[in-house]
Structures are given as structure tokens and as C-alpha cells.
N, CA, C and O atoms as CSV, one atom per row, in Angstrom:
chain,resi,resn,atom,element,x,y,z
A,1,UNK,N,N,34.990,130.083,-7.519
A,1,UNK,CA,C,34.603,129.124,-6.502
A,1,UNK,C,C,35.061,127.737,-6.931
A,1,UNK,O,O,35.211,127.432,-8.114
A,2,UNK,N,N,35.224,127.113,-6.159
A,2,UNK,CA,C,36.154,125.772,-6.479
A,2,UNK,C,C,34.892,124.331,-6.069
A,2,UNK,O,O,33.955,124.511,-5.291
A,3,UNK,N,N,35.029,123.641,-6.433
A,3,UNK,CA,C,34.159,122.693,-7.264
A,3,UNK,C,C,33.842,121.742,-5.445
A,3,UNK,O,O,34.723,121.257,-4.736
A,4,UNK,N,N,32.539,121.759,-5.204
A,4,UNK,CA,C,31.750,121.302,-4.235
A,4,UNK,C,C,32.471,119.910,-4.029
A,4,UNK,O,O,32.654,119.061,-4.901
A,5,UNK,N,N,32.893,119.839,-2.521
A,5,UNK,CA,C,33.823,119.030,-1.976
A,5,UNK,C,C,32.554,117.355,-1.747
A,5,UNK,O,O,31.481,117.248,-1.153
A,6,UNK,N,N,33.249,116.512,-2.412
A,6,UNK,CA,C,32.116,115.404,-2.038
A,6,UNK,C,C,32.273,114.752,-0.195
A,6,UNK,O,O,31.519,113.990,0.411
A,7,UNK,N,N,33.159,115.224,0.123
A,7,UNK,CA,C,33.195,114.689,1.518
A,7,UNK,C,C,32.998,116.119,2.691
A,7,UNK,O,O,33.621,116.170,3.752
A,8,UNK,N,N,31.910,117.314,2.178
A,8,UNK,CA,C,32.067,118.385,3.304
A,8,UNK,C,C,30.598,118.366,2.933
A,8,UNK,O,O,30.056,118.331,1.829
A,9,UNK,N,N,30.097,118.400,4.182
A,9,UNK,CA,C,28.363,118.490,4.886
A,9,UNK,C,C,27.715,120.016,5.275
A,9,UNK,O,O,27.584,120.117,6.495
A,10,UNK,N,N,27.431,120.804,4.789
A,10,UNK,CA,C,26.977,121.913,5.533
A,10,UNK,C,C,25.870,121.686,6.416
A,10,UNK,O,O,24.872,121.256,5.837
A,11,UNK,N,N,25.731,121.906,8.050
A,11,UNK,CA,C,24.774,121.869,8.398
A,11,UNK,C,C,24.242,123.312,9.108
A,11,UNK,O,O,25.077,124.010,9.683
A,12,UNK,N,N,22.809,123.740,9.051
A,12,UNK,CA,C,22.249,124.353,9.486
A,12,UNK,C,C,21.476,124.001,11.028
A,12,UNK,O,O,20.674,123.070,11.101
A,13,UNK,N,N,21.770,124.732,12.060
A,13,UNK,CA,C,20.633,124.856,12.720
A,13,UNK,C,C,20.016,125.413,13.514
A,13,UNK,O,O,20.833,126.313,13.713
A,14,UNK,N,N,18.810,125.754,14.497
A,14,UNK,CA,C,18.846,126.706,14.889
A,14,UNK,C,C,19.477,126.810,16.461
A,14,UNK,O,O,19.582,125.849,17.224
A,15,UNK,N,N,19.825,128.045,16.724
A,15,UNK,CA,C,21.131,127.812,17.994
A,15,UNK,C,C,20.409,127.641,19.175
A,15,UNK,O,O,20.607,126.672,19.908
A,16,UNK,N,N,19.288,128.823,19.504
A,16,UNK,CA,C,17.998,129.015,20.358
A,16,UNK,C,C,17.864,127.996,21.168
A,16,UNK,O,O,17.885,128.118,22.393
A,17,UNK,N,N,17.660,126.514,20.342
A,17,UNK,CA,C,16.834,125.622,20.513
A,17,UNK,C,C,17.734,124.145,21.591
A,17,UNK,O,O,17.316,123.336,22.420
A,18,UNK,N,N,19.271,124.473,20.896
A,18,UNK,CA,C,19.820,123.546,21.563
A,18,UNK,C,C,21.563,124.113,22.783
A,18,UNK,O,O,21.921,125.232,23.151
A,19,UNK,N,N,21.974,123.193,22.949
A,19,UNK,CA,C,22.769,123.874,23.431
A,19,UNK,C,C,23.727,123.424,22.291
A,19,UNK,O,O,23.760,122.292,21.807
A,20,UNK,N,N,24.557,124.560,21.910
A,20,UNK,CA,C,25.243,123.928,20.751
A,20,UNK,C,C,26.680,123.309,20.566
A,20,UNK,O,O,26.963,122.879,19.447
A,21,UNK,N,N,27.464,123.243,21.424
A,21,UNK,CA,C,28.282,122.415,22.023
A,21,UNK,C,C,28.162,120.971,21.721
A,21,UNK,O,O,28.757,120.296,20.880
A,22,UNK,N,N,27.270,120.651,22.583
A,22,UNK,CA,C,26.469,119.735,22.856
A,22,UNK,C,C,25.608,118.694,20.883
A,22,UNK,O,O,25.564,117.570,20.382
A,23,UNK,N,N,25.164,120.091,20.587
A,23,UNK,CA,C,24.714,119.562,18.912
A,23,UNK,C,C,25.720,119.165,18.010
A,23,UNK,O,O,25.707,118.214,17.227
A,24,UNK,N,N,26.511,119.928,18.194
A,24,UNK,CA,C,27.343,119.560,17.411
A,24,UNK,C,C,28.821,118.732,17.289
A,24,UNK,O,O,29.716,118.494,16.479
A,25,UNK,N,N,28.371,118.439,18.850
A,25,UNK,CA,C,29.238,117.474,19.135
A,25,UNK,C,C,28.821,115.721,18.186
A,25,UNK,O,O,29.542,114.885,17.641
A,26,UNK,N,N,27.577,115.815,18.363
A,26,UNK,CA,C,26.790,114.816,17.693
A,26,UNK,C,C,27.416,114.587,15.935
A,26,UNK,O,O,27.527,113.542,15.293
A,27,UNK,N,N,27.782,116.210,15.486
A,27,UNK,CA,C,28.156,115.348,14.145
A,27,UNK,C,C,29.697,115.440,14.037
A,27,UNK,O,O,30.336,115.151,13.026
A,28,UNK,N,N,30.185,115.857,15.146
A,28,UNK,CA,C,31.815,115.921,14.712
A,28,UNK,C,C,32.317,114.530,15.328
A,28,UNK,O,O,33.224,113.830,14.876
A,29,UNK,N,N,31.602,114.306,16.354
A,29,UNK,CA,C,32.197,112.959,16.646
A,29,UNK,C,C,31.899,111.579,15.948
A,29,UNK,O,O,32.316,110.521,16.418
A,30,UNK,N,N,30.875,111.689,14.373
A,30,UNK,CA,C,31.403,111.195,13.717
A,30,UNK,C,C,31.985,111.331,12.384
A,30,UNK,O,O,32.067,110.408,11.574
A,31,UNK,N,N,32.283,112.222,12.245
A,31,UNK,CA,C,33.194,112.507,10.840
A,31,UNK,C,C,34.383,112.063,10.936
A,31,UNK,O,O,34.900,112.468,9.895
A,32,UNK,N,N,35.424,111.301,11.695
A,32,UNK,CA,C,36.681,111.090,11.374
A,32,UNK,C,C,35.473,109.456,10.676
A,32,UNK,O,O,35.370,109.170,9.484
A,33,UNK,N,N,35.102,109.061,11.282
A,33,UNK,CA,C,34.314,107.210,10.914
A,33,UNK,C,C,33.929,107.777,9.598
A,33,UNK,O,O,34.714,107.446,8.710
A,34,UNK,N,N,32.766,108.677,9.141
A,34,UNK,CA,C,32.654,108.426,7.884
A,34,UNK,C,C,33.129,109.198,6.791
A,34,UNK,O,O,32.505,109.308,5.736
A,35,UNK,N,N,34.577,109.907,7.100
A,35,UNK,CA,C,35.378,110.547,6.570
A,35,UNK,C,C,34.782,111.477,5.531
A,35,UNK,O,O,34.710,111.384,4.305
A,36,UNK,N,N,34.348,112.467,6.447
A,36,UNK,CA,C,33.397,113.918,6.315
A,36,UNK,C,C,33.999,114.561,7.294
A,36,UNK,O,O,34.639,114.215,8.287
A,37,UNK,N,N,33.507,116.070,6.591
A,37,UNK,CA,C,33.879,116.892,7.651
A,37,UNK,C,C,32.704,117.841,7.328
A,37,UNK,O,O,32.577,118.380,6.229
A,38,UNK,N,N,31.900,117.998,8.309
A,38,UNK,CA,C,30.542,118.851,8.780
A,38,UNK,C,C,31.273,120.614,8.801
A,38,UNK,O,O,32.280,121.004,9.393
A,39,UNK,N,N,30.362,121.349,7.963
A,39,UNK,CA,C,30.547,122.530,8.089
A,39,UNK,C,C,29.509,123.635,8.676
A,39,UNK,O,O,28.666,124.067,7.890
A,40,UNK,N,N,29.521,124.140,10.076
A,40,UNK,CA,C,28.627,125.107,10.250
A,40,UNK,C,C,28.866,126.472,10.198
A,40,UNK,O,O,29.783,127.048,10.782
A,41,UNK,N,N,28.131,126.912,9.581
A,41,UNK,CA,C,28.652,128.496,9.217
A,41,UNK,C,C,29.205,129.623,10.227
A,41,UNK,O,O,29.877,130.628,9.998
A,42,UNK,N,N,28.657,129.074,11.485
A,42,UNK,CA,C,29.220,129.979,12.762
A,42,UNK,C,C,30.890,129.914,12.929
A,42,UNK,O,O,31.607,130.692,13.558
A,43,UNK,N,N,31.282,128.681,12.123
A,43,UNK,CA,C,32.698,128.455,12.076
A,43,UNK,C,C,33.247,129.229,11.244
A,43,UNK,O,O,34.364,129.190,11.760
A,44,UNK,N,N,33.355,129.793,10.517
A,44,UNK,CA,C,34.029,130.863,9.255
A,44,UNK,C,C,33.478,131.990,9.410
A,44,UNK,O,O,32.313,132.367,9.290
A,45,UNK,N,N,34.681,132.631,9.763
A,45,UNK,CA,C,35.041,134.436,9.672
A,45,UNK,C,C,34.962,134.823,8.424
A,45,UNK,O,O,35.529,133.978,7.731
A,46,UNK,N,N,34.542,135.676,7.794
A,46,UNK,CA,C,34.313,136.888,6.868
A,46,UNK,C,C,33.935,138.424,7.463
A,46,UNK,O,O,33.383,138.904,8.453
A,47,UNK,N,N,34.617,138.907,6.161
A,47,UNK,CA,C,34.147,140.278,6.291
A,47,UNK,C,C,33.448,140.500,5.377
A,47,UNK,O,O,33.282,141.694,5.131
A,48,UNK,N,N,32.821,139.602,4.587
A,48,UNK,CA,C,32.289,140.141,3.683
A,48,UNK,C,C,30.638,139.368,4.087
A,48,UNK,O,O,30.465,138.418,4.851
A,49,UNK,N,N,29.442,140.221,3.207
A,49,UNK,CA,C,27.961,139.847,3.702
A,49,UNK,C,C,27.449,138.385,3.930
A,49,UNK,O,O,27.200,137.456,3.161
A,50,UNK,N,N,27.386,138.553,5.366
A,50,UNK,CA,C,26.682,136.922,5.416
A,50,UNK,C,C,26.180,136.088,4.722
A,50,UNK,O,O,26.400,134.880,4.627
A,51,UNK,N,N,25.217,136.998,4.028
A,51,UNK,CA,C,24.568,135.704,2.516
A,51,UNK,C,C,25.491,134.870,1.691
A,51,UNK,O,O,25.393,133.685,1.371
A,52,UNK,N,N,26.295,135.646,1.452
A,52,UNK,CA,C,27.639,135.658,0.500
A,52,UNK,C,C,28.223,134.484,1.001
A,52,UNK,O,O,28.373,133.523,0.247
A,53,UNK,N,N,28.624,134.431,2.355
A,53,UNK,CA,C,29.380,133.750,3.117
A,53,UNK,C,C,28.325,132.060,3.123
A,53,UNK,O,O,28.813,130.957,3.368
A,54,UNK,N,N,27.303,132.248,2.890
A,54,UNK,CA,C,26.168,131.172,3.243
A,54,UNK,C,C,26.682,130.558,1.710
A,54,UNK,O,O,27.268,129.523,1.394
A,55,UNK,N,N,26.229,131.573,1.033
A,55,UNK,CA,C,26.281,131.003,-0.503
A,55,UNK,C,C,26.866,130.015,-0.494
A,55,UNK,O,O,26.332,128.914,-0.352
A,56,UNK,N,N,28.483,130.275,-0.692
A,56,UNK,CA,C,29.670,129.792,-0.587
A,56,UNK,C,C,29.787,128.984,-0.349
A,56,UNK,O,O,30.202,128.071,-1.062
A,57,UNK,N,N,29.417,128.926,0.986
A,57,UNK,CA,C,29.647,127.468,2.011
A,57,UNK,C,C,28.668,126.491,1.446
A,57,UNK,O,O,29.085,125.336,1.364
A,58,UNK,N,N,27.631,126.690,1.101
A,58,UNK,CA,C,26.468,125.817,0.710
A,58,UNK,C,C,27.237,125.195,-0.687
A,58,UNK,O,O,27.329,123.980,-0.863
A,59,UNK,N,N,27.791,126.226,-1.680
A,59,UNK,CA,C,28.203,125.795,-2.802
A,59,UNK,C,C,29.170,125.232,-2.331
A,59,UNK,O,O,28.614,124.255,-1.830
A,60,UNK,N,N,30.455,125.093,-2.065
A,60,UNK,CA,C,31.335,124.521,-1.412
A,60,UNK,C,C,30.919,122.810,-0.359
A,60,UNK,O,O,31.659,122.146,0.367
A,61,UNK,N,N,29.603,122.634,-0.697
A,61,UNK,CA,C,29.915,121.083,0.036
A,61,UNK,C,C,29.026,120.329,-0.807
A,61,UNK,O,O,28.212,120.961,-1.481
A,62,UNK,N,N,29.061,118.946,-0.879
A,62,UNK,CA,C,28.532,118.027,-1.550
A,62,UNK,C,C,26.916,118.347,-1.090
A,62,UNK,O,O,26.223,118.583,-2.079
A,63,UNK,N,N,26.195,118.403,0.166
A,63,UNK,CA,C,24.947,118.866,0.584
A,63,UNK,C,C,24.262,119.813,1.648
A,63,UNK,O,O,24.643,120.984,1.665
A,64,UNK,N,N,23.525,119.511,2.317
A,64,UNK,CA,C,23.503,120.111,3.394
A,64,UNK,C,C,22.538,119.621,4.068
A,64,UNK,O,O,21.694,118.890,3.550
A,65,UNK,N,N,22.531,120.078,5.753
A,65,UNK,CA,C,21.235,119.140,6.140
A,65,UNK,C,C,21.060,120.774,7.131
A,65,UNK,O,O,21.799,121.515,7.780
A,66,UNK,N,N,19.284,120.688,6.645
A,66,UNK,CA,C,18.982,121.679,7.873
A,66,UNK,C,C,17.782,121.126,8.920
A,66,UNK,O,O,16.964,120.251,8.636
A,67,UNK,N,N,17.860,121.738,10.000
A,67,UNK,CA,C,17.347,121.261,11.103
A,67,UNK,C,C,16.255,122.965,11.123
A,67,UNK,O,O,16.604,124.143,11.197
A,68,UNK,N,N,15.175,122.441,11.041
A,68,UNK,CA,C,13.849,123.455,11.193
A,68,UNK,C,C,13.390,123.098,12.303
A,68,UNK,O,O,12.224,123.491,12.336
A,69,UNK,N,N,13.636,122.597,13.193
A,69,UNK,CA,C,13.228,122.940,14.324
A,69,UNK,C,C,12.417,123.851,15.168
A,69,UNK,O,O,13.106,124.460,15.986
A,70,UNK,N,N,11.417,124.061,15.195
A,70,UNK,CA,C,11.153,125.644,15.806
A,70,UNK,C,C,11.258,126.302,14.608
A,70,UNK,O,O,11.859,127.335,14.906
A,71,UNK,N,N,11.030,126.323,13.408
A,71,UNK,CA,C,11.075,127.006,12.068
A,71,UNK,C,C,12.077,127.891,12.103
A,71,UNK,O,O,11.821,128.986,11.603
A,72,UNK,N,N,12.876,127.770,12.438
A,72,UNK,CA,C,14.010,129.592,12.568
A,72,UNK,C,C,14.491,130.163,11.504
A,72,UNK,O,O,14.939,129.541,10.541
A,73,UNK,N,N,14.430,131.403,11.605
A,73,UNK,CA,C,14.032,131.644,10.614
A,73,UNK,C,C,15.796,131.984,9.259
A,73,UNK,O,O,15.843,132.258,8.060
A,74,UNK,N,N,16.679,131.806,10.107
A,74,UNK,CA,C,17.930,132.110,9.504
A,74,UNK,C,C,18.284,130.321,9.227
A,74,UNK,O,O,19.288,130.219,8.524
A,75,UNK,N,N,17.860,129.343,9.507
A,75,UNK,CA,C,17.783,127.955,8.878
A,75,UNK,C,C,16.595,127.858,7.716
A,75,UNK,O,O,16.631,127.005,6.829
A,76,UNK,N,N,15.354,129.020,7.865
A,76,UNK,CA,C,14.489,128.256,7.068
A,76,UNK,C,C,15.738,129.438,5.717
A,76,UNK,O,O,16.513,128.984,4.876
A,77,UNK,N,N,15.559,130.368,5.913
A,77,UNK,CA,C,16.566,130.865,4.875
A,77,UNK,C,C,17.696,130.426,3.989
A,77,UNK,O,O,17.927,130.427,2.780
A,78,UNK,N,N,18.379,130.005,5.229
A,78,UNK,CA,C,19.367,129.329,4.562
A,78,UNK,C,C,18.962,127.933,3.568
A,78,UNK,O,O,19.491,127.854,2.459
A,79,UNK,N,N,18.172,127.045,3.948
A,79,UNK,CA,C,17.364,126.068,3.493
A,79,UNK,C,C,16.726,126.701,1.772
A,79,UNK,O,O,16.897,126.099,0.712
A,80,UNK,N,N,16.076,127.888,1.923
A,80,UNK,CA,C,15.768,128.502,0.363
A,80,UNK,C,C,17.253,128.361,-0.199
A,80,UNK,O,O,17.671,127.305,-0.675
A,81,UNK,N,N,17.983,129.489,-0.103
A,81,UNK,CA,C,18.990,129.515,-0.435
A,81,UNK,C,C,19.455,128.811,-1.566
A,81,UNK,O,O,19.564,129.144,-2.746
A,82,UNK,N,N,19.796,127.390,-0.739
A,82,UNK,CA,C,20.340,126.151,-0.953
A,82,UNK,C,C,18.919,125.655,-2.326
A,82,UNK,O,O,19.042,125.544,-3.546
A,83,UNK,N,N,17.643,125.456,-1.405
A,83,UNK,CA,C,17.207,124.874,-3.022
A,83,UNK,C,C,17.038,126.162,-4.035
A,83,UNK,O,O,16.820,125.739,-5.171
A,84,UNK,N,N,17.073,127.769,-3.978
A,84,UNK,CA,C,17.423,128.397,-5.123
A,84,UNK,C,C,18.588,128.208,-5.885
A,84,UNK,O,O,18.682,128.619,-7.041
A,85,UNK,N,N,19.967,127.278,-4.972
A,85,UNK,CA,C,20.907,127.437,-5.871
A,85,UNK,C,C,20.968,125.671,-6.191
A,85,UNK,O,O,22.020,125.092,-6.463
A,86,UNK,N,N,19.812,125.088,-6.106
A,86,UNK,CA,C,19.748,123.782,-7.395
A,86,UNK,C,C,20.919,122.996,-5.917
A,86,UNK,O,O,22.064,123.050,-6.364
A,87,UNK,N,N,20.935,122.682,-5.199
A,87,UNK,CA,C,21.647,122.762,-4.110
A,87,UNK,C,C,20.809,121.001,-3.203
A,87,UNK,O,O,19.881,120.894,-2.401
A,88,UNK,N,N,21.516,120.176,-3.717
A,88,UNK,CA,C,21.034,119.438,-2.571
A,88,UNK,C,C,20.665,119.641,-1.126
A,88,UNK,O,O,21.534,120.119,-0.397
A,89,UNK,N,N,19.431,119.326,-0.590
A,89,UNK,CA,C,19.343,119.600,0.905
A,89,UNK,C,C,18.757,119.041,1.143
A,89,UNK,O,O,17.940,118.706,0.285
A,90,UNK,N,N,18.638,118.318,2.823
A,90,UNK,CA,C,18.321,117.878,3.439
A,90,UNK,C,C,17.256,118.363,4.738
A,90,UNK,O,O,17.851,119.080,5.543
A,91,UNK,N,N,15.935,118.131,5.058
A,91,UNK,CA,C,15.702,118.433,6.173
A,91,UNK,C,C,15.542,117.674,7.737
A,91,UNK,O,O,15.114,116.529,7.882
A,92,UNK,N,N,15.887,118.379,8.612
A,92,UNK,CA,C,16.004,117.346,10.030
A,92,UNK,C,C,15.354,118.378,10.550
A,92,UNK,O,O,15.360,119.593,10.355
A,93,UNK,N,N,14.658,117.474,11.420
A,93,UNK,CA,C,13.589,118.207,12.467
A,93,UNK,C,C,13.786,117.414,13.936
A,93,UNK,O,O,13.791,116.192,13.789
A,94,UNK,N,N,13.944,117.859,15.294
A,94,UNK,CA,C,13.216,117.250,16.949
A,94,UNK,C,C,11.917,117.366,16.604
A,94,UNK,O,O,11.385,118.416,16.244
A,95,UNK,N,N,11.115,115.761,16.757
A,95,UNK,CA,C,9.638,115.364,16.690
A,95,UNK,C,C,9.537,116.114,17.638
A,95,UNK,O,O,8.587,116.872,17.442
A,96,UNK,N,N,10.231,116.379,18.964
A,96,UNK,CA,C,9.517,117.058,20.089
A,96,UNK,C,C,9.156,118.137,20.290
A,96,UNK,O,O,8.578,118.409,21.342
């Protein structure tokens, strides 16, 4: 595995809750400004086990931000994950 990119963001969140188009338009339209590039896991193909694929990606970026929203339960997961692997993270929540 190659050494956690200081300018790549993993974000988590749950899909259910928003329209996701729409969510994630919110962080791509600004990553060229603060020269990041946001990674959500729905974006990368594997064939190999999802966790695996989470791992990875989590290890692979400087942090991550998850959105618990509605507690879901493949964000609150992913969220362990991340602090089992000593893993900076972030949480974001809708007050609403």
C-alpha cells in the first residue's frame, strides 16, 4: 500500500438519506479551490471484498469525514474501521 495521500479526503455517507448527486456535488465543487480530491467509495470498482476495498481507501487518504446521519449503519462501520486503523476521522452529522 502506498503512503496516505495528504491531499485525498475519504468521505462516507449515508445514500438513503440524501440525494447523492446532489451531496456530493457539495464536495467536488470544491476540491479544484482547495486542491483535494474527495474520495467516495461508491467510486472504485473491485473485485475483491468490500472491507478490503474500505480499508484501502481509508488508508490511502490523509482523513476522512463521515456523515452519521440517521446512524447508517455501513458509515457507522466504516467510521470503526477508520478509528481501528489509528486512522484520522472526522464526524458530520444534518442537525435535522
Amino acid at each position: 500500500m502506498a503512503a496516505p495521500s495528504d491531499r485525498h479526503i475519504f468521505v462516507a455517507y449515508p445514500w438513503a438519506l440524501y440525494d447523492r448527486v446532489k451531496y456530493k456535488r457539495a464536495y467536488t465543487t470544491i476540491q479544484k479551490a482547495l486542491n483535494v480530491q474527495f474520495n467516495f467509495a461508491e467510486e472504485r470498482v473491485t473485485t475483491g471484498h468490500v472491507l478490503d476495498k474500505i480499508s484501502d481507501m481509508i488508508e490511502s487518504c490523509a482523513f476522512g469525514i463521515y456523515d452519521v446521519s440517521g446512524w447508517n449503519a455501513n458509515v457507522t462501520l466504516e467510521y470503526g474501521i477508520a478509528r481501528g486503523m489509528n486512522a484520522e476521522a472526522y464526524i458530520a452529522f444534518n442537525p435535522s
